[in-house]
Each structure stands twice: as C-alpha cells, then as structure tokens.
N, C-alpha and C positions, 0 to 999 in steps of 0.2 A: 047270740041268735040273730038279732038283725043286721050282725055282721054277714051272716052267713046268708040269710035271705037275699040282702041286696047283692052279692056274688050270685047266686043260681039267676038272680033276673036278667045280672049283664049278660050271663052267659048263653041264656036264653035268647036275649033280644041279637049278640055277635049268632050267634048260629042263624037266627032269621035272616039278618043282613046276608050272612054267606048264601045261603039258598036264594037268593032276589039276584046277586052279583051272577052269580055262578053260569045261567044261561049267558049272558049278556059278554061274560069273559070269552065262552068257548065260540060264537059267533065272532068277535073280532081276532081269535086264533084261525078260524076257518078264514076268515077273510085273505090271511098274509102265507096261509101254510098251506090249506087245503085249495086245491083245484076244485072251481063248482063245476058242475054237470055241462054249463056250456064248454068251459073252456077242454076239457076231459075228451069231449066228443069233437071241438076242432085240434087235437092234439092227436086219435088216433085215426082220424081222415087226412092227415099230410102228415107223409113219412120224409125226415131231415136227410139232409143231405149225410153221405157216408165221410163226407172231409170234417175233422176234427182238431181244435185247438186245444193242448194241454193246458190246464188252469195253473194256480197257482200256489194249489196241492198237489199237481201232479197228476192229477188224475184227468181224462177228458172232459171238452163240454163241444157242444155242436156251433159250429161256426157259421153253417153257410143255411140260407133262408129253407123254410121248408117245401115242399116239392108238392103240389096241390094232385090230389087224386084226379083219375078221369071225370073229365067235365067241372074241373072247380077252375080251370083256367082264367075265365072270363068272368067270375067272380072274386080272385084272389087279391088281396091287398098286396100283396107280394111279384105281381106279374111285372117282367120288366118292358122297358123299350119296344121289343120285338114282341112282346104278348100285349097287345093294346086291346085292356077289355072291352073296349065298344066296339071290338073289329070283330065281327064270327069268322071263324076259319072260312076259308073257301076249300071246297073240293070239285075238283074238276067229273062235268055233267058225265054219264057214262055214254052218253050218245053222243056226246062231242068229238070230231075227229083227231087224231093225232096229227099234229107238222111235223114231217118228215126232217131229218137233222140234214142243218146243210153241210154241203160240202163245196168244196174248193172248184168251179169251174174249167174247163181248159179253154183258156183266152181265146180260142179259134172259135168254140161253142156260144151260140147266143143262148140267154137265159131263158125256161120255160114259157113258154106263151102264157100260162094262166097267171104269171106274175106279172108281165108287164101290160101295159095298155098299148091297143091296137093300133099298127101303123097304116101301111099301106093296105092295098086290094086283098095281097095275098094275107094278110097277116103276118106272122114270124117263124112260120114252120122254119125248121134247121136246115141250113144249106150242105145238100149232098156233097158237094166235090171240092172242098176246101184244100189246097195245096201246102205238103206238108213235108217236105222230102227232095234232097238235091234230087236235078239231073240225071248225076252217073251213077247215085250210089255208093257203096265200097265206104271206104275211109274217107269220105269227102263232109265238109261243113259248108253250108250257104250263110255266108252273113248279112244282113238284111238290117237298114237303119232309117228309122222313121222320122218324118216331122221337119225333116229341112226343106230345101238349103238352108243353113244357120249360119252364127259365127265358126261353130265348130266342126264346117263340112269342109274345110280347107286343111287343119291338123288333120284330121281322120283319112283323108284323100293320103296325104302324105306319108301314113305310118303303114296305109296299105302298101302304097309304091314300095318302099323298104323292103316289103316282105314278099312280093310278088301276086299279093291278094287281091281277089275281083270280088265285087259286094253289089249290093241290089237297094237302093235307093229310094223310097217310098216316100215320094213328095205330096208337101200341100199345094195346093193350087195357087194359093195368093202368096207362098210365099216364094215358091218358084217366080214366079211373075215380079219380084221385089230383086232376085237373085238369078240372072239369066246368067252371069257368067259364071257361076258354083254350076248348074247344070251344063252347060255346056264341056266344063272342064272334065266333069263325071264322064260324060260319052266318050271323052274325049282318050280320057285315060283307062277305057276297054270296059267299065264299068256298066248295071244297068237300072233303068228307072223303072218305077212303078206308081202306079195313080192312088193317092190315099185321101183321096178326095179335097174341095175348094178352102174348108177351114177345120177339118176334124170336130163333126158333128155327135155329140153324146146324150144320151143312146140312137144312134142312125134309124133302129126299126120303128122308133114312132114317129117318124115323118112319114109324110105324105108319099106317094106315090111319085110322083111329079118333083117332091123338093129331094128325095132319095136320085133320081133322073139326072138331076140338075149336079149332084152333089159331085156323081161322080162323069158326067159327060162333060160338064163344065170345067173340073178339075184337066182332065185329058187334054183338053182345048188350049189350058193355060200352059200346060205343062209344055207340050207339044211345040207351041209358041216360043218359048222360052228357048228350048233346044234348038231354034232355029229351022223348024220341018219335021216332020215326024220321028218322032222319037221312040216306037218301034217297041213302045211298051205291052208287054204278055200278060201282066197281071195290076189288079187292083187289091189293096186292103182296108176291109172296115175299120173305122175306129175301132181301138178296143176290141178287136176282132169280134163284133155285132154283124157276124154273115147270116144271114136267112135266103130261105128259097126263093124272096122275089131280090134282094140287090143284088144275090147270086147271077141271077137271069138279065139283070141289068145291065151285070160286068161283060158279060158274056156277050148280050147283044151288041156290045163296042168293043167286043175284040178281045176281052182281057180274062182272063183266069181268078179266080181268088185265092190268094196268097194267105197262108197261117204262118203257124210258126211251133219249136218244137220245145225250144229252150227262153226266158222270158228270165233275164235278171233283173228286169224292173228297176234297168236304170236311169229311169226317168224319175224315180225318187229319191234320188239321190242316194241310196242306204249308205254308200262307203266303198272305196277302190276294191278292198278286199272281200266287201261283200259279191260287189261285182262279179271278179274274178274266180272265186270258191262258188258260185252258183251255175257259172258256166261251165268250167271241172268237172263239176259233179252232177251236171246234168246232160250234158254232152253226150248222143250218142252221135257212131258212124251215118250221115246221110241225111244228119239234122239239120233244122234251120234255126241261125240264133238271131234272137229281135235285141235291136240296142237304139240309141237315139243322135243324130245329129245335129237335130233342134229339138225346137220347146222350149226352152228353155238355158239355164246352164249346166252342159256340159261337160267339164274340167273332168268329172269323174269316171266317166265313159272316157275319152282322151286316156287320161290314165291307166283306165283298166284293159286299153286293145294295147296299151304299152308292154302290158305281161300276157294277154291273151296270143297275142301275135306270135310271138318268139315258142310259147308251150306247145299249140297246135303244132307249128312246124317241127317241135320236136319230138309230138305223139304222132306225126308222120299223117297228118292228116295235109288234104290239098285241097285247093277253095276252088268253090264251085257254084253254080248261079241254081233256084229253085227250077224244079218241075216246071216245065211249062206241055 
C-alpha cells in the first residue's frame, strides 16, 4: 500500500509539471513555426516576385525581394539605388508647360529668338533670302569651301584643275590677309570668293550691331586687299550659317547676298573619308550647294574625300556651277 501511495503522488505531481511546461512549450513553437500577426500582415501587403529558384527538394521557393504595394515605396527596406526613400517621386505640375522635342536645325537657319540672348537692334528675326541653289539649275552642283586660305587651299585648287571644277571660296579675313597669294591664285584660276567674315565669330547674332558691321565690312576690305583690287565678291556667309534679318541687311548694304548651303558633311570634324563621301552621295540633289572646308584646321580628309567626290559627280553627269547670285 505505500508502495502504491507514493506512485499516485509521482504521478500526480509529473502531470502538474506537464500542465506548468505545456503553455511555455507551445509559445517557443510559435515562436520558430508560426508567423505572428505582424509579420502575417507584411507578408500579404508585398506580393514576391514571379521569378523562382528550385530548392533542394525540387520543389520552388522565391528568389527575388518582395515588390512593395502602392505607396510602401519610400518606406521599404528593400528599395533599391534608384528608389531612394528620402526622395518623394516628383510629378511634373499640370500647369507646367511642355518643351517641345528638338530637332535638327537646317545650318542656313538661325536658332529661335526666345532661346538666344539678344544681339543687335533688330534682334534675330530669320533672314528671308538666304541663297540656296546653283545659278543654272538642271544637273548642276555649286561647291563652296569655307575658312581658308589654309594649308589645304593649294591641293584642293589642284584636284579642281583636274576636273575642270569651279568652286566659291568663303574666306576669313585675317586669314586671307596672312595668304594673298592662295587668293590671288583662286581668281586667277576662274574660281570665286566670298566674305565669311574677319575671324568666324560664334554665335554672330549676339553681337552688337556695330561689331556684326565690322565683322563683315572689315572682312570685305581685307579680302579685297588681298586679291589685289576688288574682288567682285556676290555673296557673304555667317558662321555656322547664324543669318538673321539684320546681318542679312548688312551684307546686302555692301553688296553681297547670303549664301547657305544644301548639303553639309561636316567635314570640319573630321568623321572619316568615307563619311565624307557617303554623305554627299546621298544627299546631293540637282542644283545644290555643297559646304566643305579649306581651312580651319586639318584638312587631309576633305583632300581626300574631293579625290572620290570629283571623278562620281562627273560620272552622275553632273557640271559645276557657281551659287545664285
């Protein structure tokens, strides 16, 4: 009997200990297996990404971070590089205006007046009568070379001879004035000048009134000089073809026309012979004028590219011809 006694009390006091353990067990189960309520509720407010890594059962598990619902952006632990939570989005005001998409100017055209800053009297309104188009017409090309006399106005004189080509000359003032005998030889050999002003001023329309005057009356003066007497020049060109309606009226008052252009392979940047070459091809119409350079700089690749320009023309039955005047 007091065997039996001291068994029902162990057994009584193991049963108590169980009941004491038992809450205390299922809280650190909850701890490692169940999700509590917070985490439950950030769990069904960011949906995971759809990309998945097979585990190591085979079966999936989610790879890539979770994707924060609307507005949890800027609170997410998870936001990267490009979501900087202290940055609020911006959205543009709805009374704000749009900028209009730019686009590629035509070199002859000067840039809107409300983007530039004001020059002369007139302003920068667009000059009406920019010259753009041979002479004769038909099948004819004007070639027109800016920024000498240079080193390379002597090869390019030379490749014209070859061909039987007459070209239109757009000299700086000071540098004709360093180079009387490159122009003199130009006249010389049926060729014709034009006034592109004393040092190729950029941009021309925000000068003065007076220094726009100077730019291109004084250029005329040296040039003129240079040739020996007057030099019988028709036309003037802006820099960078920056014509407006008052150095329009400039040229005009000293005699000269304003000369554009129709074809532009920008080989004054040098891109590459073949650049050259494929941009005057394919942009060449009948009656156009094409802009190249004799100075400025070097050269060598304009040389080279009227080495293949020359021979094609004559073989697209085109014939050289001097601008509009």
């Amino acid at each position: 009997m007091v065997k039996s006694r001291i068994s029902v009390r162990r057994r009584y006091l193991l049963l108590g200990a169980s009941a004491l353990l038992a809450p205390a067990l299922l809280v650190a189960c909850g701890a490692h297996g169940t999700p509590t309520a917070a985490g439950d509720a950030a769990q069904h407010s960011a949906s995971p990404s759809t990309s998945t890594t097979p585990s190591a059962s085979g079966t999936s598990s989610v790879a890539a971070r979770p994707t924060p619902g609307p507005g949890a952006a800027e609170s997410s632990p998870f936001a990267t590089p490009s979501q900087d939570p202290t940055t609020p989005t911006r959205t543009p005001s709805p009374s704000a205006p749009r900028t209009a998409p730019s686009t590629t100017a035509d070199p002859g055209t000067p840039a809107p007046a409300a983007s530039q800053p004001s020059g002369g009297q007139q302003g920068h309104a667009p000059a009406g009568n920019v010259l753009r188009h041979t002479a004769s017409g038909g099948r004819t090309v004007a070639l027109t070379f800016d920024d000498g006399p240079g080193p390379a106005t002597g090869q390019v004189l030379d490749l014209l001879a070859k061909y039987d080509a007459k070209a239109t000359f757009c000299e700086i003032g000071d540098n004709a004035k360093t180079r009387p005998a490159a122009v003199q030889r130009i006249l010389a050999e049926g060729h014709r000048l034009c006034d592109h002003t004393v040092d190729h001023p950029q941009p021309m329309h925000t000068q003065s009134h007076q220094q726009q005057v100077a730019e291109i009356g004084d250029a005329k003066a040296m040039i003129d000089a240079a040739a020996g007497g007057d030099a019988g020049m028709t036309w003037w060109r802006a820099p960078g073809g920056d014509f407006t309606a008052e150095n329009e009226k400039i040229g005009a008052d000293l005699g000269m026309k304003s000369l554009g252009w129709t074809v532009d392979p920008r080989d004054w940047s040098r891109p590459g012979v073949q650049a050259i070459v494929s941009n005057v091809q394919q942009n060449l119409r009948p009656g156009g004028v094409v802009l190249m350079h004799d100075g400025g700089g070097d050269r060598s690749q304009t040389v080279a590219a009227l080495k293949q320009l020359l021979p094609w023309l004559v073989a697209q039955g085109y014939t050289f011809d001097f601008p509009q005047s």
